[in-house]
C-alpha positions in Angstrom: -10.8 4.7 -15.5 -13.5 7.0 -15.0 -14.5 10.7 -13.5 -14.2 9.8 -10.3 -11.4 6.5 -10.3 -7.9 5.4 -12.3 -5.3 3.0 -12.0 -1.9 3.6 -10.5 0.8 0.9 -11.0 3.0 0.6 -7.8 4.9 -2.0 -8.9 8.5 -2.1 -7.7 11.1 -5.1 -6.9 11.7 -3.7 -3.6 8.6 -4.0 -1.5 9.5 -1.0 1.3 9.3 1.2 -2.0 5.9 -0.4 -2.8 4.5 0.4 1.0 5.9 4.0 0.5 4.5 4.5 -2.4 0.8 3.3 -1.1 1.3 5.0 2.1 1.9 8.5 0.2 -1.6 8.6 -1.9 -4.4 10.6 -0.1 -7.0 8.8 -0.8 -8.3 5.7 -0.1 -7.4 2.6 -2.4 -7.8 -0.5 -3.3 -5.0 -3.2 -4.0 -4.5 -6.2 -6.6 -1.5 -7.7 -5.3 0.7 -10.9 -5.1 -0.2 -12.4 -1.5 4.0 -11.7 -0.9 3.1 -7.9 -1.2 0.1 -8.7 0.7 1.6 -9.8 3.5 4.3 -7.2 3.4 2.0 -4.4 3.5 -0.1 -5.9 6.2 3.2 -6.2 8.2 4.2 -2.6 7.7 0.5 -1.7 8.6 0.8 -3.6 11.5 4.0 -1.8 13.0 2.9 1.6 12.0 -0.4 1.5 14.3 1.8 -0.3 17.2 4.3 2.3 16.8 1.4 5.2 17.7 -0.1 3.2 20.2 -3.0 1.5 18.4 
């Protein structure tokens, strides 16, 4: 999109591939999502941290 910013399309049918995929970039992001994937990813966020303790 720019110098510094682009677009990457995580789009997938199976949402554990869409959390993988988002979990894998090194760098921080920002989503537009359906509020399914949404809540999915929040869910996955959520038993990662209670999983180390957090």
């Amino acid at each position: 999109m720019d110098d510094r910013t682009c677009r990457v399309d995580a789009s997938d049918d199976h949402l554990p591939r869409i959390a993988q995929t988002l979990a894998g970039l090194d760098t921080d992001h920002t989503l537009d999502a359906d509020p399914d994937v949404l809540t999915h990813l929040r869910a996955t966020a959520h038993r990662a941290l209670r999983a180390t303790g957090t």
